[in-house]
PDB file of N, CA, C and O in Angstrom:
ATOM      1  N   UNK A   1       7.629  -7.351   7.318  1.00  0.00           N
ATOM      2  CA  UNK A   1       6.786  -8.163   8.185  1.00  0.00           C
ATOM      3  C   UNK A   1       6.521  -9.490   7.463  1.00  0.00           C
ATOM      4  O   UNK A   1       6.130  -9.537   6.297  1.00  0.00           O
ATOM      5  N   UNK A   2       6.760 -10.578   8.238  1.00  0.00           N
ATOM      6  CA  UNK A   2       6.188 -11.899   7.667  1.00  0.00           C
ATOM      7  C   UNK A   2       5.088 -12.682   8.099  1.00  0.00           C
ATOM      8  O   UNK A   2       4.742 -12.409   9.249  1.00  0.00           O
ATOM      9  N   UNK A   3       4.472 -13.513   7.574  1.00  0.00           N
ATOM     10  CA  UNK A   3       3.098 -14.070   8.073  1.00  0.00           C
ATOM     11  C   UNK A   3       2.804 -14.568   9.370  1.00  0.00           C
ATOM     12  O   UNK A   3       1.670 -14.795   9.792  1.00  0.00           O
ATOM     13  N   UNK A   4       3.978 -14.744  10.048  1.00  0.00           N
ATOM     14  CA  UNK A   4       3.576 -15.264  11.623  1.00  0.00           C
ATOM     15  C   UNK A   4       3.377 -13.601  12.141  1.00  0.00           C
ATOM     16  O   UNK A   4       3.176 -13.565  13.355  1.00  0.00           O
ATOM     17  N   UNK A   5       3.391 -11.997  11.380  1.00  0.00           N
ATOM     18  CA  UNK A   5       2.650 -11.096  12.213  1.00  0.00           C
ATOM     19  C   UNK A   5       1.834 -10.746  11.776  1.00  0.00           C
ATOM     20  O   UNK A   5       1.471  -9.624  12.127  1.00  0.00           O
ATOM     21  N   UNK A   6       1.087 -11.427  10.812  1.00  0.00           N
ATOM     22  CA  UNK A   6       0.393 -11.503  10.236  1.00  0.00           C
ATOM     23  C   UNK A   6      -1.475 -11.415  11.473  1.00  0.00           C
ATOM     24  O   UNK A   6      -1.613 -12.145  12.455  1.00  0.00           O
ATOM     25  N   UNK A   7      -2.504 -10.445  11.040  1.00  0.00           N
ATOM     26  CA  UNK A   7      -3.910 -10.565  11.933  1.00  0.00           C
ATOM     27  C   UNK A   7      -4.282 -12.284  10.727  1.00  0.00           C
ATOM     28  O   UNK A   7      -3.818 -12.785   9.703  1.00  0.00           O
ATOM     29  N   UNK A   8      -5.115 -12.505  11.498  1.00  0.00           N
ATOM     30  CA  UNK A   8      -5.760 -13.652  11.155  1.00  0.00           C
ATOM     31  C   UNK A   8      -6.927 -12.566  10.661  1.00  0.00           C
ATOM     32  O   UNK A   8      -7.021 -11.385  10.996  1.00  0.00           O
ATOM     33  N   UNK A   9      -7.833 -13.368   9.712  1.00  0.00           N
ATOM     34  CA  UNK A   9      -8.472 -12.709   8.468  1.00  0.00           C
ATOM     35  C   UNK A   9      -8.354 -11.293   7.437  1.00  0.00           C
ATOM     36  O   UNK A   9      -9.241 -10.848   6.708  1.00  0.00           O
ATOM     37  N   UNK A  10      -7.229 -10.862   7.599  1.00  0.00           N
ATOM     38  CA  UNK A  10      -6.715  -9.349   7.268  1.00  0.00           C
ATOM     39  C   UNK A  10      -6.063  -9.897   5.528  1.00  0.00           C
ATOM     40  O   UNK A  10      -5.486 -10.975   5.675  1.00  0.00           O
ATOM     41  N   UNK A  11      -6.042  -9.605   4.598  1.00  0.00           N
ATOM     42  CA  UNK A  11      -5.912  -9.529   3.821  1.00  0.00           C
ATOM     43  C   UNK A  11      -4.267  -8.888   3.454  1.00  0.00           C
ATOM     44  O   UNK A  11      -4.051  -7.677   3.424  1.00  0.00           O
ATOM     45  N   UNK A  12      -3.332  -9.800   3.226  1.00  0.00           N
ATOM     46  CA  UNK A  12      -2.139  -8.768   2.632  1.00  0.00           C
ATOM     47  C   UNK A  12      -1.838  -9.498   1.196  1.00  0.00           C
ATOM     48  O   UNK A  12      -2.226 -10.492   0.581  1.00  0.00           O
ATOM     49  N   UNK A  13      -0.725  -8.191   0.993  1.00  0.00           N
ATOM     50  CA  UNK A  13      -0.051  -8.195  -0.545  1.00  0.00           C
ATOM     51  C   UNK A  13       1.371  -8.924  -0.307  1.00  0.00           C
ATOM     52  O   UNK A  13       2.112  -8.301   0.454  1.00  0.00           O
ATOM     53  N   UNK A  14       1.988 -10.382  -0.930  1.00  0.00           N
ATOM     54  CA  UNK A  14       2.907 -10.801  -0.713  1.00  0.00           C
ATOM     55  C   UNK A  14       3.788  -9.847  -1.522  1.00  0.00           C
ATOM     56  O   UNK A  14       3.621  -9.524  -2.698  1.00  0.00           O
ATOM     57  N   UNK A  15       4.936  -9.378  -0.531  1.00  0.00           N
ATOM     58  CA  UNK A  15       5.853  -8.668  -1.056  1.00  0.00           C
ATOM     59  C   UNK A  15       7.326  -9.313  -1.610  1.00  0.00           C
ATOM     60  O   UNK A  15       8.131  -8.865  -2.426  1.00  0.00           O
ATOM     61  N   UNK A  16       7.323 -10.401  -0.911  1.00  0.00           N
ATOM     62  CA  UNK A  16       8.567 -11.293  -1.747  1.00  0.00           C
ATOM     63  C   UNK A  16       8.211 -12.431  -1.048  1.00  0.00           C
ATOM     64  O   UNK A  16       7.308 -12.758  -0.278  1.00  0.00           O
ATOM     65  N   UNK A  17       9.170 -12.925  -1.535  1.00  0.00           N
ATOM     66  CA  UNK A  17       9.650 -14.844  -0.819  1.00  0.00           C
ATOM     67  C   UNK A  17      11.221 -14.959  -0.710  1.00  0.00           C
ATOM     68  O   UNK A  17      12.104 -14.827  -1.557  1.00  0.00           O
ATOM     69  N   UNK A  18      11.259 -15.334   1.022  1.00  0.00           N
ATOM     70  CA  UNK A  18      13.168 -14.583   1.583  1.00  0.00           C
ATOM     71  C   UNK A  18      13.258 -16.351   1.668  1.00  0.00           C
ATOM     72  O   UNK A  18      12.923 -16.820   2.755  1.00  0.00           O
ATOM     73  N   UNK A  19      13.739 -17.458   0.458  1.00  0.00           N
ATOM     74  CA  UNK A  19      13.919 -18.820   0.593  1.00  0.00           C
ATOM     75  C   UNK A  19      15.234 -18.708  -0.715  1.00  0.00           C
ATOM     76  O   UNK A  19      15.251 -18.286  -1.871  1.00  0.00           O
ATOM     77  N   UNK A  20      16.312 -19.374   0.268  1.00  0.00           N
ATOM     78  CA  UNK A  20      17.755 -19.690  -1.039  1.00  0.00           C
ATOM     79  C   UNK A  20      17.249 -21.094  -1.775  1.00  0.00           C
ATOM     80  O   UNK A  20      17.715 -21.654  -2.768  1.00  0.00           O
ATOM     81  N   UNK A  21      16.097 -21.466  -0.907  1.00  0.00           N
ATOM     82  CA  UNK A  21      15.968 -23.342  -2.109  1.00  0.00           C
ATOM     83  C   UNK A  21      14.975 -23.011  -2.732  1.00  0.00           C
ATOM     84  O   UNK A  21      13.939 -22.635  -2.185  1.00  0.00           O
ATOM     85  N   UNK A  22      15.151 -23.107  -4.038  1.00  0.00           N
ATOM     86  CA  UNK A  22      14.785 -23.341  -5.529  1.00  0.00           C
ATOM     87  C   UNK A  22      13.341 -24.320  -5.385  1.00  0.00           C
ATOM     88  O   UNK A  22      12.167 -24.108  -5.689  1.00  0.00           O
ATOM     89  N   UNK A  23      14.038 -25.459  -4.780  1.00  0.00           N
ATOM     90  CA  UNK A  23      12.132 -26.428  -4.757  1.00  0.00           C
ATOM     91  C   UNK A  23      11.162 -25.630  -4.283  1.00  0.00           C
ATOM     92  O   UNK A  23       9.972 -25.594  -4.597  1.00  0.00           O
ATOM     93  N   UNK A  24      11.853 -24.899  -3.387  1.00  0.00           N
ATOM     94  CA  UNK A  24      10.197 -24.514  -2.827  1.00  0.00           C
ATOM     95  C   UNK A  24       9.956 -23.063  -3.132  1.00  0.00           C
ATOM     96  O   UNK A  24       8.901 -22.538  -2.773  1.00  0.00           O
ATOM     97  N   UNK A  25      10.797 -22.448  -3.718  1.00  0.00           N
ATOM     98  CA  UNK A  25      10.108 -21.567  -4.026  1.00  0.00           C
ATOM     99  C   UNK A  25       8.887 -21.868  -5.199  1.00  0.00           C
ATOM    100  O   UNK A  25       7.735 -21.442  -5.278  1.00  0.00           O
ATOM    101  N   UNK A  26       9.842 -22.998  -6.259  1.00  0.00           N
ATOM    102  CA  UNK A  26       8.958 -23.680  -7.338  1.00  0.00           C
ATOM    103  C   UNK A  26       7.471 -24.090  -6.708  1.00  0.00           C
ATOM    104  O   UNK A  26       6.404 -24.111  -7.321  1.00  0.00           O
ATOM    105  N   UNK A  27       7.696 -24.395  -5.371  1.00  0.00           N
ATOM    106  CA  UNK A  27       6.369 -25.045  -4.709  1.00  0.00           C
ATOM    107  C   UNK A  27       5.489 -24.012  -4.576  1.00  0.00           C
ATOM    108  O   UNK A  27       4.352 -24.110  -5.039  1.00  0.00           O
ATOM    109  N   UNK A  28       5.890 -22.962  -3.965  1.00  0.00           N
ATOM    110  CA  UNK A  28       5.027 -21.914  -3.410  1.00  0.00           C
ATOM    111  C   UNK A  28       4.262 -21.197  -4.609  1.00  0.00           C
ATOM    112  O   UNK A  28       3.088 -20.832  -4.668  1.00  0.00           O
ATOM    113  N   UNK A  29       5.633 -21.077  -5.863  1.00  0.00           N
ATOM    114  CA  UNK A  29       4.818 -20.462  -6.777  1.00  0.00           C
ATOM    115  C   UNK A  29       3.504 -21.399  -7.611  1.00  0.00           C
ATOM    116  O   UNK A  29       2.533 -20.747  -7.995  1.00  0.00           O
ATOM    117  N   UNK A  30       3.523 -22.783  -7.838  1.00  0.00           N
ATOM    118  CA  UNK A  30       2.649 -24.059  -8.178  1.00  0.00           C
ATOM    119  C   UNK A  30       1.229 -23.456  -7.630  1.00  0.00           C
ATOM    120  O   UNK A  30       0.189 -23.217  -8.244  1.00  0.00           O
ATOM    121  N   UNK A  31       1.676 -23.245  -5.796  1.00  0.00           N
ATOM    122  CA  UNK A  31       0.503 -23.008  -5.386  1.00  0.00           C
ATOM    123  C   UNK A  31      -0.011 -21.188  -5.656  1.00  0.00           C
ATOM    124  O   UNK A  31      -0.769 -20.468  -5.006  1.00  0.00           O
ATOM    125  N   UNK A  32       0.544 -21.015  -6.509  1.00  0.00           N
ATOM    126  CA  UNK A  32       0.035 -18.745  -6.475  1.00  0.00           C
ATOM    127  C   UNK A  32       0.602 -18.076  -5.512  1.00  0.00           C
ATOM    128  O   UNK A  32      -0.011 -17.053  -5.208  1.00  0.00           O
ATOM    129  N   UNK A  33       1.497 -18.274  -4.959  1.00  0.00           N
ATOM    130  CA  UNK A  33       2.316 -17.821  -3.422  1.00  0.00           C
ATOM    131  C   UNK A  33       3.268 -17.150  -4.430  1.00  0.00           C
ATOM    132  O   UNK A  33       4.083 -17.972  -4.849  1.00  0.00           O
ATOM    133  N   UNK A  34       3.423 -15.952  -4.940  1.00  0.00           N
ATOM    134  CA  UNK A  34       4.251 -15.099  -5.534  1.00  0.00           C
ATOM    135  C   UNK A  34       4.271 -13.762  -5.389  1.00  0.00           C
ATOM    136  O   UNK A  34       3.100 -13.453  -5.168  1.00  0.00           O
ATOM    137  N   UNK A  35       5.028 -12.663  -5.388  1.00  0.00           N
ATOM    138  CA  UNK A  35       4.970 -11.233  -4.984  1.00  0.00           C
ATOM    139  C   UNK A  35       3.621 -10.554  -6.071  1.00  0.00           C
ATOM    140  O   UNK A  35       3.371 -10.667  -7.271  1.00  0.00           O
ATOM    141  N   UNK A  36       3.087  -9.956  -5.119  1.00  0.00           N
ATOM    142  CA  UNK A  36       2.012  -9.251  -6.082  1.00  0.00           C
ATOM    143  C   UNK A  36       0.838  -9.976  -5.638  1.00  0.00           C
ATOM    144  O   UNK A  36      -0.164  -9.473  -6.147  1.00  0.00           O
ATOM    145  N   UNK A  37       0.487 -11.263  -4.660  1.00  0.00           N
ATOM    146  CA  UNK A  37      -0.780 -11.873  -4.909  1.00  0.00           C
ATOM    147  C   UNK A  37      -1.051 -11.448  -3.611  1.00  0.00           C
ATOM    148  O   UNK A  37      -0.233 -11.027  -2.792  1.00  0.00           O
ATOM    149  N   UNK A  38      -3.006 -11.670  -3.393  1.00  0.00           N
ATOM    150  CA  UNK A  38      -3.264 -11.347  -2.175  1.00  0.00           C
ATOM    151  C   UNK A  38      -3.128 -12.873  -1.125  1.00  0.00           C
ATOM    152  O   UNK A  38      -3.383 -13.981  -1.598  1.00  0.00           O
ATOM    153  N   UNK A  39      -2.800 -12.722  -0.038  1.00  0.00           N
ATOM    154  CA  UNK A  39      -2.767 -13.909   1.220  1.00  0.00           C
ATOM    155  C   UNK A  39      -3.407 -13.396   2.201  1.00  0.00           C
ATOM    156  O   UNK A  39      -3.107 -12.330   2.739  1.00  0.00           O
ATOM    157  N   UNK A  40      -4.202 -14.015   2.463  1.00  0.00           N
ATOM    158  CA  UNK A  40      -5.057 -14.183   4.047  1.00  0.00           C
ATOM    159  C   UNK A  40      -4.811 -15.538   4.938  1.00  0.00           C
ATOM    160  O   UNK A  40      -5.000 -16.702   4.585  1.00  0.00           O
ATOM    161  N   UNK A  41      -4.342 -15.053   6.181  1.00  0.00           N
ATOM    162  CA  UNK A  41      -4.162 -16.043   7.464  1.00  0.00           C
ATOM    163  C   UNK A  41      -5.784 -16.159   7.807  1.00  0.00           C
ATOM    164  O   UNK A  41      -6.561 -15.256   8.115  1.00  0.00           O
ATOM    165  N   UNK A  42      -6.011 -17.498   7.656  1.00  0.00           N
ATOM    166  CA  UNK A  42      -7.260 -17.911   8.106  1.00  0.00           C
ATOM    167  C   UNK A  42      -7.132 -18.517   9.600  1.00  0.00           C
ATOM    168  O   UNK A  42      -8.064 -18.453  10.402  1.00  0.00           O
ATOM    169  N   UNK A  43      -6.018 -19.049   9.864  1.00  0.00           N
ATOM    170  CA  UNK A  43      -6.350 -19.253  11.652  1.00  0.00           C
ATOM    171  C   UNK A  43      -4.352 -19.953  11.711  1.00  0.00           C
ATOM    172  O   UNK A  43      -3.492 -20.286  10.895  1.00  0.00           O
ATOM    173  N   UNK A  44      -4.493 -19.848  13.159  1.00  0.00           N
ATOM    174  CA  UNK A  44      -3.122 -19.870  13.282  1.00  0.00           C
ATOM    175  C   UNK A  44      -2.894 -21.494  14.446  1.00  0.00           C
ATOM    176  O   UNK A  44      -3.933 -21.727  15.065  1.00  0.00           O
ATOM    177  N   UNK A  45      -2.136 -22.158  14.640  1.00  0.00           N
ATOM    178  CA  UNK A  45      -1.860 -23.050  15.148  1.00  0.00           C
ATOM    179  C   UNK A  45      -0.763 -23.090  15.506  1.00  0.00           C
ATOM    180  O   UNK A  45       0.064 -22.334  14.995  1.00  0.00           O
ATOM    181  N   UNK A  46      -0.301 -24.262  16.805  1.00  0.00           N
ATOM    182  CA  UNK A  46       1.152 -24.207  17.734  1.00  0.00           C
ATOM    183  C   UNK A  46       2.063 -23.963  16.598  1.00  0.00           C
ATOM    184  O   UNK A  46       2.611 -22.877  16.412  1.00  0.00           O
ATOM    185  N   UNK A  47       2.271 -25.424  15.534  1.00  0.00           N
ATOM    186  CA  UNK A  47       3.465 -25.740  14.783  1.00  0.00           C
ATOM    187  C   UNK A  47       2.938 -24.601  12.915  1.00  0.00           C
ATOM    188  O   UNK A  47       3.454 -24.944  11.852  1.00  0.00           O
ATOM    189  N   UNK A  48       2.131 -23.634  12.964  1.00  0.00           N
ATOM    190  CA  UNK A  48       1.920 -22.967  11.250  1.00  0.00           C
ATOM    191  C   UNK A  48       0.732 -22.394  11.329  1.00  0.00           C
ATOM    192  O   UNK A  48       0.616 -21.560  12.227  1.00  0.00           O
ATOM    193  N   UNK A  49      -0.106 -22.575  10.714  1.00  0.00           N
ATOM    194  CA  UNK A  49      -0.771 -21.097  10.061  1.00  0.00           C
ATOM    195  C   UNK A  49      -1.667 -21.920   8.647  1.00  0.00           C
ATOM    196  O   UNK A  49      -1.006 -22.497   7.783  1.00  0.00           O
ATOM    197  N   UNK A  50      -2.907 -21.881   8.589  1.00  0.00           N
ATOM    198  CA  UNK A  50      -3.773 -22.075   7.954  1.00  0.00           C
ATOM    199  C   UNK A  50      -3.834 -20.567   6.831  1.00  0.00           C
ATOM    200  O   UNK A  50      -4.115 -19.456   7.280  1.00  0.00           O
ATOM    201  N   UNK A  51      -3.492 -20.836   5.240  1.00  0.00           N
ATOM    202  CA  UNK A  51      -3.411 -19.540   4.694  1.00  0.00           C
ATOM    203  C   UNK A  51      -4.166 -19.598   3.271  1.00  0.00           C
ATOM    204  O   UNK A  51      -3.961 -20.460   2.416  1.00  0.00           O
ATOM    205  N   UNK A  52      -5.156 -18.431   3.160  1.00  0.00           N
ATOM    206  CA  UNK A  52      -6.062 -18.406   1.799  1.00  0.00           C
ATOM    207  C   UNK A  52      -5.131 -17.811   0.922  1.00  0.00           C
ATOM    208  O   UNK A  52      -4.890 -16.625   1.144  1.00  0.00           O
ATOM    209  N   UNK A  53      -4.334 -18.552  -0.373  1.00  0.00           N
ATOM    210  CA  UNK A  53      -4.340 -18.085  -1.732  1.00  0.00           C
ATOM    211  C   UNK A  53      -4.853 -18.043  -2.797  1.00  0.00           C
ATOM    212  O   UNK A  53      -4.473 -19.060  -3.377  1.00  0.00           O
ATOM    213  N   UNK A  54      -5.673 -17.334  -3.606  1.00  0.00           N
ATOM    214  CA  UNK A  54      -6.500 -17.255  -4.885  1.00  0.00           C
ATOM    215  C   UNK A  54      -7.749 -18.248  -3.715  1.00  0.00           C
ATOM    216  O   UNK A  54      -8.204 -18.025  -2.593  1.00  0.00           O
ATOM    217  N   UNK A  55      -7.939 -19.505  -4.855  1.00  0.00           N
ATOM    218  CA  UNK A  55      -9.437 -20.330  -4.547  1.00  0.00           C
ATOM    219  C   UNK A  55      -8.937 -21.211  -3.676  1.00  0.00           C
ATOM    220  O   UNK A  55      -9.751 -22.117  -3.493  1.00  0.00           O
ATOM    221  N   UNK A  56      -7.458 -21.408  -2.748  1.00  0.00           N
ATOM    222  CA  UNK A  56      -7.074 -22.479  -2.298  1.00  0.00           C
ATOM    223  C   UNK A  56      -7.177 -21.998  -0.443  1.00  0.00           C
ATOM    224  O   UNK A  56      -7.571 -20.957   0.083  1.00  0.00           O
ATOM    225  N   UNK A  57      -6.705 -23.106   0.068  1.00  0.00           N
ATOM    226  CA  UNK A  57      -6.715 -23.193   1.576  1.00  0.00           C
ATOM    227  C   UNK A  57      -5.717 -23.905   1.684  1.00  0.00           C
ATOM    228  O   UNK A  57      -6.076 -25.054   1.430  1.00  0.00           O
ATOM    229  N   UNK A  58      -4.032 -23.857   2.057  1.00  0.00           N
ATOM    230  CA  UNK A  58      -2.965 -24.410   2.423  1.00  0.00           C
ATOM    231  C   UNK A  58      -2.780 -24.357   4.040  1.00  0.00           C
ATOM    232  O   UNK A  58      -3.280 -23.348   4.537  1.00  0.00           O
ATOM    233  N   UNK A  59      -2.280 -25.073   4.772  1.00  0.00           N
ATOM    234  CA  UNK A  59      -1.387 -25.476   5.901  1.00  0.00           C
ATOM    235  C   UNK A  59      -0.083 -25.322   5.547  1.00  0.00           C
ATOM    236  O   UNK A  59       0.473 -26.079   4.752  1.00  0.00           O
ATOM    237  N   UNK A  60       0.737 -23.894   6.368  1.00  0.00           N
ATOM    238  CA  UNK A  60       2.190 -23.705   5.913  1.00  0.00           C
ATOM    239  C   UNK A  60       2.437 -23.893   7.560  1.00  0.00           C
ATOM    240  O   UNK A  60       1.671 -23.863   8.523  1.00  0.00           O
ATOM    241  N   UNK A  61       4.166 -24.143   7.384  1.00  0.00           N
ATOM    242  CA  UNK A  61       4.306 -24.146   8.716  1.00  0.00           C
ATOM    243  C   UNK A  61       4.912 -22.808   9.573  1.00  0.00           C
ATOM    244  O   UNK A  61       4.368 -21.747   9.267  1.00  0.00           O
ATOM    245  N   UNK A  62       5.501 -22.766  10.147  1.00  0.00           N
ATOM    246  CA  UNK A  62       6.053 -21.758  11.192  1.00  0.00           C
ATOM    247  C   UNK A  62       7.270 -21.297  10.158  1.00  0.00           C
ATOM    248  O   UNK A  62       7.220 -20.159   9.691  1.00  0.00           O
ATOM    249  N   UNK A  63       8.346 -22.172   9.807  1.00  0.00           N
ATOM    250  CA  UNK A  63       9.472 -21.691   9.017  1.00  0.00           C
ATOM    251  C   UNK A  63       9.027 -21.497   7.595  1.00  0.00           C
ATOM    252  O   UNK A  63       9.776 -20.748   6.969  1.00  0.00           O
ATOM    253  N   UNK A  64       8.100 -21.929   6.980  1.00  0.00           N
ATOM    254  CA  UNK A  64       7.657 -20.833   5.435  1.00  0.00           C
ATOM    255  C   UNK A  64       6.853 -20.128   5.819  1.00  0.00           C
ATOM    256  O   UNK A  64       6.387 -19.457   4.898  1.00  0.00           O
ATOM    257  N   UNK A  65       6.363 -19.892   6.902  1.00  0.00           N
ATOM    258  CA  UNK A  65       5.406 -18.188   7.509  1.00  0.00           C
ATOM    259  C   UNK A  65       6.208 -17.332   7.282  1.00  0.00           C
ATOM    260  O   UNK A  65       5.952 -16.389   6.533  1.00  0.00           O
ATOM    261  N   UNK A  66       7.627 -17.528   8.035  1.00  0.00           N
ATOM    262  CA  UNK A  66       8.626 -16.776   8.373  1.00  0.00           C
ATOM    263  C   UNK A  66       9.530 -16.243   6.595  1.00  0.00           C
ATOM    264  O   UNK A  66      10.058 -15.211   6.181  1.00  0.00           O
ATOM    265  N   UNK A  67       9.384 -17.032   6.274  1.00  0.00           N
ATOM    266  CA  UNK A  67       9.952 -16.881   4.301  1.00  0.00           C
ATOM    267  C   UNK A  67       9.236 -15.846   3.466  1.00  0.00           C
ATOM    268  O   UNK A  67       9.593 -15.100   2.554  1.00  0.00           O
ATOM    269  N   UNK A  68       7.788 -16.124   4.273  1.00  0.00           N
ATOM    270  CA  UNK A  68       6.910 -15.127   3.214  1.00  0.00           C
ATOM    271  C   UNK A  68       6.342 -13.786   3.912  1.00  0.00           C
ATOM    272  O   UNK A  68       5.638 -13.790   4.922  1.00  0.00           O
ATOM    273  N   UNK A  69       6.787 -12.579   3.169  1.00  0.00           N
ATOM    274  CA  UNK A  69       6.870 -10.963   3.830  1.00  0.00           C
ATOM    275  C   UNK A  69       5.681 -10.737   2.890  1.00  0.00           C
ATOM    276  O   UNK A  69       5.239 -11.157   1.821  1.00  0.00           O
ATOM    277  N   UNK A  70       5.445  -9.998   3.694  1.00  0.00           N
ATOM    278  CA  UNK A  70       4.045  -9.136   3.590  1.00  0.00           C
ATOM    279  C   UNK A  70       4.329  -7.628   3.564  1.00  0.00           C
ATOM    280  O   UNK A  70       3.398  -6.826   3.489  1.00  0.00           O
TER     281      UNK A  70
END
């Protein structure tokens, strides 16, 4: 399952990151977006998904929702 089936305020365990480019995985991990951490969907929008990692609050979009399994 990836974050667009994600409940909005439900708490999951990122189970991987499904991305062949290197930058962004580098990006995701910068921001604590790595297997093993907890992610919460804080509210969802047309074009992504408002998402709590550790102390942060990111705007991801629709295609890195879809990258990151839960």
């Amino acid at each position: 399952m990836n974050l667009l089936s994600a409940e909005e305020g439900k708490e999951y365990i990122i189970k991987q990151i499904e991305t062949e480019d290197e930058e962004l995985n580098s990006f995701l991990f910068s921001l604590g977006c790595y297997s093993g951490e907890p992610i919460t969907v804080i509210s969802r929008r047309k074009g992504g998904c408002t998402v709590s990692i550790k102390d942060g609050r990111y705007n991801i979009d629709n295609q890195l929702a879809e990258a990151i399994l839960i």
